[in-house]
KOLKOL-890964 format. One line per 4 residues: number of its first residue (from 0); for each residue x, y, z of N, C-alpha, C. Coordinates in nm, 3 decimals. Example, Ala and Ser with C-alpha at 12.3 -4.5 7.8 and 13.67 -1.06 7.14 Angstrom:
// KOLKOL-890964
0) 1.319/-0.569/0.780/1.230/-0.450/0.780/1.320/-0.330/0.780  1.285/-0.225/0.708/1.367/-0.106/0.714/1.290/0.003/0.787
// end
This chain:
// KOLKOL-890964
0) 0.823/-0.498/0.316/0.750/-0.589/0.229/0.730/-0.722/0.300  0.601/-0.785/0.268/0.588/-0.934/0.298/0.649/-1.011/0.282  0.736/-1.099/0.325/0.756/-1.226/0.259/0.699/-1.312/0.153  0.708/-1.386/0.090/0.684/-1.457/-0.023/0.618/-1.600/0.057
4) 0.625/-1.595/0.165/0.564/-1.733/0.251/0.462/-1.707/0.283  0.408/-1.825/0.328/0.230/-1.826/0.335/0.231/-1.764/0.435  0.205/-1.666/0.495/0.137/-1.619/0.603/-0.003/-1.494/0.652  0.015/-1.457/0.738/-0.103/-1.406/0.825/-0.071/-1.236/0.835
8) -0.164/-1.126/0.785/-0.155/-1.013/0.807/-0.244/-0.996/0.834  -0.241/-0.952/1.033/-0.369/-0.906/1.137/-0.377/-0.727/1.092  -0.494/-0.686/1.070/-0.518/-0.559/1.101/-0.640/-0.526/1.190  -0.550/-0.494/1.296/-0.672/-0.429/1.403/-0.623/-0.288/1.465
12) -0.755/-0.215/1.509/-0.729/-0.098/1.596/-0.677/-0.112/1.733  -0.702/-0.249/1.786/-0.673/-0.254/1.908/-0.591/-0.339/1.928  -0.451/-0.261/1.999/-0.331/-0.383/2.039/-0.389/-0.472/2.105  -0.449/-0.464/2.198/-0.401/-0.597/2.279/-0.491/-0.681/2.203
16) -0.556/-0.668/2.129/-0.618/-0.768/2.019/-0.547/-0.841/1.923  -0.455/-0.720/1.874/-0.324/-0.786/1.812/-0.247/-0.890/1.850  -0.206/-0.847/1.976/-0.104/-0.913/2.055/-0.163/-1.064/2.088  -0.248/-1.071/2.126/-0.320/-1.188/2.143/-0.355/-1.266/2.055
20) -0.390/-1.224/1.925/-0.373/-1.330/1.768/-0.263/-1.347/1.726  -0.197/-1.230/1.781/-0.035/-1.279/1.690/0.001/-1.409/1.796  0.001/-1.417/1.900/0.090/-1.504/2.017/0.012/-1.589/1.985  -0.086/-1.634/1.950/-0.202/-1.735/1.907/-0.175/-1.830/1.781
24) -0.161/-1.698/1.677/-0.072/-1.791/1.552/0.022/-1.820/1.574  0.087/-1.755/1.615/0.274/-1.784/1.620/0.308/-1.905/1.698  0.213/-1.927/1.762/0.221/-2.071/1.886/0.155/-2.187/1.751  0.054/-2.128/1.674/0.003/-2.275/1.585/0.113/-2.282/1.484
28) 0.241/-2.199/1.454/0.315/-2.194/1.380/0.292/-2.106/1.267  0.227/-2.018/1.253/0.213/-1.919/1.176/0.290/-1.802/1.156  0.358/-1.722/1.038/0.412/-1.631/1.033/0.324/-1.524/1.031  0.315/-1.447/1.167/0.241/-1.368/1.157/0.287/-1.201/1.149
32) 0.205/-1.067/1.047/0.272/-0.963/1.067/0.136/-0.890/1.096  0.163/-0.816/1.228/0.067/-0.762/1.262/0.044/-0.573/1.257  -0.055/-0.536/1.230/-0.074/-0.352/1.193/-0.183/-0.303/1.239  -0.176/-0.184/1.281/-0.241/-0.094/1.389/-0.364/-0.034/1.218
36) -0.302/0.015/1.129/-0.350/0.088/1.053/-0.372/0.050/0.910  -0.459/0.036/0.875/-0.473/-0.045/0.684/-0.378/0.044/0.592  -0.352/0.184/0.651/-0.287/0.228/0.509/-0.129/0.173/0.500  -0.117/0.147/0.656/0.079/0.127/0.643/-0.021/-0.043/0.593
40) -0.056/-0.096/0.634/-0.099/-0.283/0.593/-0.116/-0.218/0.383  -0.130/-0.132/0.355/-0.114/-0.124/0.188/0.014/-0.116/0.154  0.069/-0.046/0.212/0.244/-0.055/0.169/0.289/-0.173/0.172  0.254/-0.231/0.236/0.335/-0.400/0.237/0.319/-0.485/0.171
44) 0.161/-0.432/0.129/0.088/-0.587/0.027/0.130/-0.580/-0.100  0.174/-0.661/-0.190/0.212/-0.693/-0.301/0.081/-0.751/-0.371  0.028/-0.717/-0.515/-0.035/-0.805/-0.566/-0.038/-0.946/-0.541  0.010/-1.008/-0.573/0.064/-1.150/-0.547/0.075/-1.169/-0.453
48) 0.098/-1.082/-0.353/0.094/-1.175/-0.183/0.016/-1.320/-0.195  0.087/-1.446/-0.179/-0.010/-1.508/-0.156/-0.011/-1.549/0.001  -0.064/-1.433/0.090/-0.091/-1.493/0.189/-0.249/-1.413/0.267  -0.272/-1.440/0.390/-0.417/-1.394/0.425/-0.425/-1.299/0.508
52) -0.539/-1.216/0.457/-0.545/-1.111/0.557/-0.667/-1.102/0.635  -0.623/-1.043/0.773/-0.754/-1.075/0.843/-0.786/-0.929/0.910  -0.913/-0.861/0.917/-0.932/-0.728/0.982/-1.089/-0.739/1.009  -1.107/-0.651/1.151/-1.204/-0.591/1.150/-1.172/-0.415/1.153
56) -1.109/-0.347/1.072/-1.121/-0.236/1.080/-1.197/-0.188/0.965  -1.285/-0.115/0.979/-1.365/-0.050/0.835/-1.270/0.068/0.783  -1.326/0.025/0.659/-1.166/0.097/0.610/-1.248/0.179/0.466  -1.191/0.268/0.387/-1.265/0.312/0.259/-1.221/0.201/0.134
60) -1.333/0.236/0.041/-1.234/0.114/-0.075/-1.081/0.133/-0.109  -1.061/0.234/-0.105/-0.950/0.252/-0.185/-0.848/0.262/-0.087  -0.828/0.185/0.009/-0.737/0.165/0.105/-0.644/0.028/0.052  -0.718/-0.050/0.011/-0.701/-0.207/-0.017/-0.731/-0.238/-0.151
64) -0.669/-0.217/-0.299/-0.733/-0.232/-0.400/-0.700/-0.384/-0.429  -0.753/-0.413/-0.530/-0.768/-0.577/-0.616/-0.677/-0.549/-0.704  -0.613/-0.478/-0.727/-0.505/-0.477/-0.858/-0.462/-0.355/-0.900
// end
């Protein structure tokens, strides 16, 4: 599960894309958690997460619901 702190969930297909935003935030001070795959990035998200997510992976709707 996420933390309850503001932070950053990267989803990309490509590590070294990862690796390179995570070392990016984490240097501006960001808690960052980074994922290869949107469905394990659904297990983690909590309604309430209040924090941000960032992806370019195309994904189906029902990978990521609103509630």
């Amino acid at each position: 599960m996420l933390s309850d702190e503001y932070s950053i969930l990267l989803i990309d297909d490509d590590a070294d894309v990862l690796d390179a935003y995570t070392l990016l935030l984490e240097q501006e001070g960001y808690h960052v958690f980074a994922c290869s795959n949107p469905f394990d990035a659904r297990n983690w998200l909590q309604a309430d997460w209040p924090g941000i997510v960032l992806s370019d992976v195309n994904r189906p709707d029902d990978v990521v619901s609103s509630g």
